[in-house]
N, C-alpha and C positions, 0 to 999 in steps of 0.2 A: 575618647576613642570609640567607645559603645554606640555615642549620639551618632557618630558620621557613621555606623555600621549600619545601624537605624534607618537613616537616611538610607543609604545608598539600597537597603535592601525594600524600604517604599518603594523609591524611583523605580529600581525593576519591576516589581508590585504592580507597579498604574502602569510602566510600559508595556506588559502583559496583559492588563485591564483592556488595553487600548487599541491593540492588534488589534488590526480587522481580521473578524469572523467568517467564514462561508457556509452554507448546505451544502455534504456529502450524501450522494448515493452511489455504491461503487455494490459492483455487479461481478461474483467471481462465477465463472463457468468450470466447472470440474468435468473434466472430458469421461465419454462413456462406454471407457475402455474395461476389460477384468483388471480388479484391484488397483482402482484410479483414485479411490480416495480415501482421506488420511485423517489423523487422530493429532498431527502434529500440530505447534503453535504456527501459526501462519503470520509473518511479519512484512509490511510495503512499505515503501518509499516512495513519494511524489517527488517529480524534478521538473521544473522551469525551466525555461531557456534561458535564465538567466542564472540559476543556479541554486536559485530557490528550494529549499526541502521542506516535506512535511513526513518524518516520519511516524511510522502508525508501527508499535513494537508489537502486537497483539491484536489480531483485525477484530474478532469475533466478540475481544474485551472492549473495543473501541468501539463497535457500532452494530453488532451482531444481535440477533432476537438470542431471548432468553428460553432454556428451555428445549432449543432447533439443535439437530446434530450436522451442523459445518461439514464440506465439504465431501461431501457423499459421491459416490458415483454417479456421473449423470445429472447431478443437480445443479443451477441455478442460486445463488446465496447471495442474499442481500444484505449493506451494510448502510448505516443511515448513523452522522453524528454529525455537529458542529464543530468545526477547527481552521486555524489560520488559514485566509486563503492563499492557493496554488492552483496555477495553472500549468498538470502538466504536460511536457511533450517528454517524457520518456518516466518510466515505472522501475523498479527492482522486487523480486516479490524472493522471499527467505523463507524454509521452513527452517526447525530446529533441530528437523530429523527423530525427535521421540516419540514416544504414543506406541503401539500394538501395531498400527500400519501406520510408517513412515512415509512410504513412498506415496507419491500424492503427483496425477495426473493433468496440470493447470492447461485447460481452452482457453480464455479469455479471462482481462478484466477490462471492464466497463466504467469507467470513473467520471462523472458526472457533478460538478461544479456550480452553485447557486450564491448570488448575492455580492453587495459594493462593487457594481459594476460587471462582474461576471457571469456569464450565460453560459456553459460549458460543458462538452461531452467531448468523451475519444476512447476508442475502442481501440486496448492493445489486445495483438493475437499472441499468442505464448507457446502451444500448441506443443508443450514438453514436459518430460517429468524432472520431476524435484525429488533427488532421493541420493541418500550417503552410499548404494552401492552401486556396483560395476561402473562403466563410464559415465554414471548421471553427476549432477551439482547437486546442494541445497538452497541454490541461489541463480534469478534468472534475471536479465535487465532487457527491456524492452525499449529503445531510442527511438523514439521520431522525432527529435529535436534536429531542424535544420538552421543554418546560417550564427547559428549557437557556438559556444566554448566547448557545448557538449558535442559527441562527434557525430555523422551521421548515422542516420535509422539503422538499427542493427539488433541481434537476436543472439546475445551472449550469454553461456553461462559461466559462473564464476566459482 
């Protein structure tokens, strides 16, 4: 019983090995408003049109400079790593809501797609805040996926 355990947990092993890989560079805009940016864990979601996910729990853990204070008012942040490709037409971007400033002003992100076959940019506008009080969310989904399972282009929060 151990052997087939063995086994079977290789085969996922090398089927992991074997994903195709892509270059990430995803681009967050933190808008430069008073008190627009945050100390929260900042978590996205990539989505296909076919249904495809690439979550990323921890943006700043996943591809973030070391050292750089994320998400600042006004700033511009850069995130650069290697992970399964996805091409997406629609985003979800989650804070955790914790940190000293929670609330957290999102302009854009920028996600930008490299490699086996993929040439890739698209720029969701977001242009809302992310925050546990009054009528905000901690969670925003940006759709542009047409003719898709997913529904049309849409700017919800959840």
């Amino acid at each position: 019983m151990s052997f087939l355990v063995f086994l079977l947990s290789l085969t996922s092993f090398t089927s992991l090995a074997t994903a195709e890989r892509c270059d990430y560079h995803i681009q967050v805009k933190t808008g430069d408003v008073d008190h627009a940016g945050t100390d929260s864990r900042i978590n996205l979601k990539l989505i296909s049109s076919s249904g495809e996910t690439l979550d990323i729990y921890n943006l700043i853990f996943w591809g973030g400079s070391k050292g750089h204070d994320h998400f600042e008012r006004g700033q511009l942040d850069h995130f650069k790593a290697r992970d399964t490709c996805v091409q997406p037409c629609a985003i979800t971007v989650r804070s955790n809501g914790k940190g000293l400033a929670s609330g957290w002003y999102l302009e854009y992100v920028d996600v930008a797609v490299t490699g086996h076959g993929i040439n890739f940019e698209e720029e969701f506008d977001v242009n809302t805040w992310l925050d546990n009080v009054g009528p905000y969310k901690l969670q925003v989904t940006v759709n542009k996926c047409s003719g898709s399972s997913i529904s049309k282009p849409t700017l919800s929060s959840v």
